[in-house]
C-alpha positions in Angstrom: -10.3 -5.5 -33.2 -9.4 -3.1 -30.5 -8.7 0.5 -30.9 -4.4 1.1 -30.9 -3.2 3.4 -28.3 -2.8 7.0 -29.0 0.7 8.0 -30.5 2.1 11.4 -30.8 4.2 13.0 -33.4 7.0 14.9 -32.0 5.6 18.2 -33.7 2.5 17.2 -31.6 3.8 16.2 -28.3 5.9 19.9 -28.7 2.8 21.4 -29.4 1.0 20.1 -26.4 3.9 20.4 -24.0 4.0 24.4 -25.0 0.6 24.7 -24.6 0.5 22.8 -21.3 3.4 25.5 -20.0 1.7 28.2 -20.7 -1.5 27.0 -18.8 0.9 26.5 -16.0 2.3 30.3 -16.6 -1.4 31.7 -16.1 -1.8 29.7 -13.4 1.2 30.7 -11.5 0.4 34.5 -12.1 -2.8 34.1 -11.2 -2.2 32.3 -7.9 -3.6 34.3 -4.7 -0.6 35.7 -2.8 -3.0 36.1 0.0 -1.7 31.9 0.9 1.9 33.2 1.4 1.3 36.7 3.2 -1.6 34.7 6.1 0.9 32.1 6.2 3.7 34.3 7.0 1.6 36.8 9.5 1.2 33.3 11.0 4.5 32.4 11.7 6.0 35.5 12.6 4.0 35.4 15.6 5.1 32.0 16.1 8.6 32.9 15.8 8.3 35.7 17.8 6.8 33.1 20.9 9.8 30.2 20.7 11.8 33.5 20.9 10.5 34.9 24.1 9.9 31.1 25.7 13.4 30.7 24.9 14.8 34.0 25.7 15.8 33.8 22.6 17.0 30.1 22.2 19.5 30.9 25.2 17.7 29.0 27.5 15.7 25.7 26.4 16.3 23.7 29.3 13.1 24.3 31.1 10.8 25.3 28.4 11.8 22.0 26.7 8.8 19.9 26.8 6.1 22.5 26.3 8.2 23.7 22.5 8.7 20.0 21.8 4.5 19.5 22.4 3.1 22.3 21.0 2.9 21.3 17.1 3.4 25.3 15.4 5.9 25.7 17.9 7.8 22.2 17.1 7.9 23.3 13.7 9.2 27.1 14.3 11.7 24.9 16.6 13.1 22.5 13.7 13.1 25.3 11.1 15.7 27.3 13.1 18.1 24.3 12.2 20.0 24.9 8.6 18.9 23.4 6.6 15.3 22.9 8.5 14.8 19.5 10.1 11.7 17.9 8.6 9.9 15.4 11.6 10.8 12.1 9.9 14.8 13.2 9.5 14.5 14.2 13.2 13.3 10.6 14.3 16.1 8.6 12.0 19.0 11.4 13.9 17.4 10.6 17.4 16.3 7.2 17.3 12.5 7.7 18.4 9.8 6.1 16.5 7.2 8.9 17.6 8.0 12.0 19.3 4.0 12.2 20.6 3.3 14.5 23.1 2.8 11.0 25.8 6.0 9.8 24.9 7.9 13.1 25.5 6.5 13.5 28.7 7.8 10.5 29.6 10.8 10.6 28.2 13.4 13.8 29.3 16.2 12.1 27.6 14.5 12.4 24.8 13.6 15.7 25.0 17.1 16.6 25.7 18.4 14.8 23.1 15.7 16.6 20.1 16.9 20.0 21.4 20.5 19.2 21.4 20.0 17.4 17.7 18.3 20.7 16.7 21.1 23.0 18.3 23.7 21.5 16.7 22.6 22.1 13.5 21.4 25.3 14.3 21.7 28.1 11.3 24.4 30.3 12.6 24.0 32.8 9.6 20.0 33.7 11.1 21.1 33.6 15.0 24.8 34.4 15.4 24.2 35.2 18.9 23.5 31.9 20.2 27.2 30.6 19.5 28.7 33.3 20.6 27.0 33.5 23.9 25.9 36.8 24.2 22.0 38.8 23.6 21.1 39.5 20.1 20.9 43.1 18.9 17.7 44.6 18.1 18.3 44.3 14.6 19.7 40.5 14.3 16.4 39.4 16.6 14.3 41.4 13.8 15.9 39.8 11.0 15.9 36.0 12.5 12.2 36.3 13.3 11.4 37.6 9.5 14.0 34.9 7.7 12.6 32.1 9.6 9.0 33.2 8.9 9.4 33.5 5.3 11.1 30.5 5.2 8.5 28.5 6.6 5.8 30.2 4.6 7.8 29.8 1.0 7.7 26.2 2.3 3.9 25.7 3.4 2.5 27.3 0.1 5.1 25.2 -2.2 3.6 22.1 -0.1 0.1 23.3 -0.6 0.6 24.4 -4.2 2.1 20.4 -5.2 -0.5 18.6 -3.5 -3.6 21.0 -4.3 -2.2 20.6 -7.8 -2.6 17.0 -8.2 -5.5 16.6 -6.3 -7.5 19.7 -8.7 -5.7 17.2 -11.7 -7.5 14.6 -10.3 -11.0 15.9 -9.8 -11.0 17.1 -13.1 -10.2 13.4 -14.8 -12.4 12.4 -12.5 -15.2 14.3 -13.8 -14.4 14.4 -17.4 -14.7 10.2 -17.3 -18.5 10.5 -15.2 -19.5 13.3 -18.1 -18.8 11.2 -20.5 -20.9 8.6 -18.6 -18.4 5.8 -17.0 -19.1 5.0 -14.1 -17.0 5.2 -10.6 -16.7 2.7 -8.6 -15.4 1.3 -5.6 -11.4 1.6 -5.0 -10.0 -2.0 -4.8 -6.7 -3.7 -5.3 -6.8 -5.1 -8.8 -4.2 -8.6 -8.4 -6.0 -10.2 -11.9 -8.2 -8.8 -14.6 -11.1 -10.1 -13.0 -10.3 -7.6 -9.9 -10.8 -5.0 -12.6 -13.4 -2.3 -12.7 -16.4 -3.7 -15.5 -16.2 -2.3 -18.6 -17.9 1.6 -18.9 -16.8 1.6 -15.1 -13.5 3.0 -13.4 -12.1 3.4 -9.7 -9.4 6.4 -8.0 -6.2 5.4 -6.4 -5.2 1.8 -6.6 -2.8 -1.2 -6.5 -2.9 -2.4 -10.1 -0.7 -5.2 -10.1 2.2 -4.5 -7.9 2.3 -0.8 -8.3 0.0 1.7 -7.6 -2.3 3.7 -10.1 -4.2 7.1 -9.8 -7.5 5.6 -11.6 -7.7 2.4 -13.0 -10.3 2.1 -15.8 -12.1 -0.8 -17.6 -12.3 -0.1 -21.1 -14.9 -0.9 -23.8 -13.6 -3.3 -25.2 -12.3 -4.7 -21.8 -9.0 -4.0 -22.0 -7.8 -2.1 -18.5 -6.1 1.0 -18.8 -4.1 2.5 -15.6 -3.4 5.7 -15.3 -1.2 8.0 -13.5 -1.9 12.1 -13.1 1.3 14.2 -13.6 2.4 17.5 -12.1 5.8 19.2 -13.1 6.8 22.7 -12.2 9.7 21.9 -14.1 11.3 20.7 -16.8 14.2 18.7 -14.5 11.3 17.4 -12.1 9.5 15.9 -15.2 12.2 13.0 -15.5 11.2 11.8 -12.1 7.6 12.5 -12.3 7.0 11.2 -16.2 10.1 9.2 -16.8 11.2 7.6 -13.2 7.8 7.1 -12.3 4.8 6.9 -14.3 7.0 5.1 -17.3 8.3 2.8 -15.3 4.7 1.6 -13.4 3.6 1.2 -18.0 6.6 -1.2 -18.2 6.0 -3.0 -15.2 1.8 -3.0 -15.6 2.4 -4.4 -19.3 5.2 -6.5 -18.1 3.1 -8.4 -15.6 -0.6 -8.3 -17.2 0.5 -8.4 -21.6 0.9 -5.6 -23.3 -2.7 -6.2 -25.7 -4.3 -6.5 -22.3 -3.2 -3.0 -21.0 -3.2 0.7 -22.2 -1.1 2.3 -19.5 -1.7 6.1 -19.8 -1.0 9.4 -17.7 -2.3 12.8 -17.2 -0.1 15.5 -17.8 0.4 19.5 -17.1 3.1 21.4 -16.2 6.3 21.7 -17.7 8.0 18.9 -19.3 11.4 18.4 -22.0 10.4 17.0 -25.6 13.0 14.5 -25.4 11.3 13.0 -22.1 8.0 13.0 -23.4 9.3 10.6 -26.2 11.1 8.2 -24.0 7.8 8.2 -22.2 5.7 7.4 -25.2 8.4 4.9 -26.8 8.3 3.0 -23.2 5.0 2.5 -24.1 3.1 5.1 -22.0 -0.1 7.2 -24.0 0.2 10.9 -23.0 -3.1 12.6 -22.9 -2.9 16.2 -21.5 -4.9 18.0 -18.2 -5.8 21.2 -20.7 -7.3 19.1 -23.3 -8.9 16.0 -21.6 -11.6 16.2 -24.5 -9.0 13.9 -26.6 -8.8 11.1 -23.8 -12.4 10.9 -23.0 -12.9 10.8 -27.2 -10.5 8.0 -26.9 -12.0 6.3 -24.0 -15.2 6.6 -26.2 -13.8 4.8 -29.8 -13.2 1.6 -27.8 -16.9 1.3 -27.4 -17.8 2.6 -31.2 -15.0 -0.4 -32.6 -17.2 -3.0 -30.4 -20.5 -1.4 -31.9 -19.4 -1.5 -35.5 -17.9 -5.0 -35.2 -20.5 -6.2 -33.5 -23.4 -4.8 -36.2 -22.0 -7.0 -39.3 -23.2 -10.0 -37.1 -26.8 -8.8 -36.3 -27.4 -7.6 -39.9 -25.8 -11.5 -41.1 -28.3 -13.1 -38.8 
């Protein structure tokens, strides 16, 4: 007999969720402001540089190459476009497959072609002077150099705070599974159960079946049970993190390995809508929670009690 996957009430799963938003509101307030303040020090005086090479993006032509090499000063380049050109968007609008320092330099069409890409899409509202031919006032080159630099800031520490957030999710399933003595094991891609970690033993990131998993964890009772770590800042982001994503991977995983064979699970914290964690659950995906990783690991650790007391009837019978 194996051990049925965890199922939530609603009053439960709304209990959780309102707990798991409120983590994330002490998180948020408590959140250095120190990332955003050194990251926009940092690009003011990067601003301030494309400015002058530039004379003030009046004159590109022969300080093309060196912008277009220089990495900060790429980016301060792109983010004077509005909306801000991200490097893959500018490849697909200029046909390049790398825009590598090498193949710039040997490659002036090119170049002319990023800047003219770049200026055409140029945010009129931050640098009015620039279409209308003339020098920028004191005050509009003041106010382009601050905008662009907070813009690029509000974007490096929302980058830094999404991926910083999964990967501190992570670490912390990660060592909640090795304290409560599974063991970790190498990453591999798991095609058949017999790819799977042993039972007691689990691996991070990877391909379970066709789709890939955060952990992947071999059971007790040898069952394999993929899960998937979750991060919403928002309720409207947690459809396509919970519901679009880690929902779908539980039907496919149970889909193409039996649904007695697999426990597809996920991690969540964050903020997330009632109604989504249900469809989530009903879809067959168990819900444990980052702030309270205690229940999985308890969990984890029935499926090797129900092997223990099935397997004690036997040895007392013999």
């Amino acid at each position: 007999m194996t051990v049925d996957p965890v199922l939530w009430k609603s009053a439960q799963l709304d209990e959780a969720r309102l707990a798991s938003i409120e983590e994330f509101r002490r998180e948020r307030m408590e959140e250095p402001l120190e990332d955003y303040l050194e990251a926009f020090e940092e690009y003011l005086g990067t601003t301030e540089e494309l400015l002058e090479a530039t004379v003030d993006l009046t004159d590109l032509e022969d300080q093309a190459l060196a912008i277009l090499t220089s990495d900060k000063l790429m980016e301060a380049f792109r983010y004077t476009a509005g909306p801000p050109i991200s490097v893959d968007d500018l490849k697909t609008l200029v046909s390049a497959k790398t825009l590598s320092a090498k193949q710039l330099a040997k490659d002036p069409p090119l170049v002319r072609q990023i800047v003219e890409t770049v200026m055409i899409g140029l945010d009129r509202g931050r640098f009015p002077w620039v279409q209308e031919n003339r020098e920028p006032t004191e005050t509009e080159r003041s106010a382009a150099v601050l905008a662009s630099a907070a813009l690029m800031a509000t974007r490096r520490v929302g980058t830094k705070r999404r991926n910083s957030g999964k990967t501190q999710q992570e670490e912390r399933v990660e060592a909640a599974l090795i304290g409560a003595g599974l063991r970790k094991v190498e990453t591999r891609t798991v095609k058949t159960f017999d790819d799977a970690p042993a039972p007691g033993e689990f691996c991070r990131e990877a391909y379970f079946g066709s789709r890939k998993a955060d952990f992947i964890l071999r059971l007790w009772d040898k069952r394999v049970m993929p899960v998937e770590c979750k991060v919403s800042n928002s309720a409207t982001n947690s459809v396509k993190r919970l519901n679009n994503d880690a929902a779908a991977k539980a039907e496919s995983w149970r889909q193409d390995f039996g649904n007695r064979q697999v426990v597809p699970a996920a991690v969540l914290s964050g903020v997330y809508k009632l109604h989504n964690l249900e469809d989530a659950q009903n879809r067959g995906l168990s819900l444990f929670w980052a702030h309270d990783l205690g229940r999985m690991v308890r969990w984890v650790e029935d499926t090797r009690e129900r092997i223990i007391k099935v397997a004690e009837p036997r040895r007392t019978s013999r």
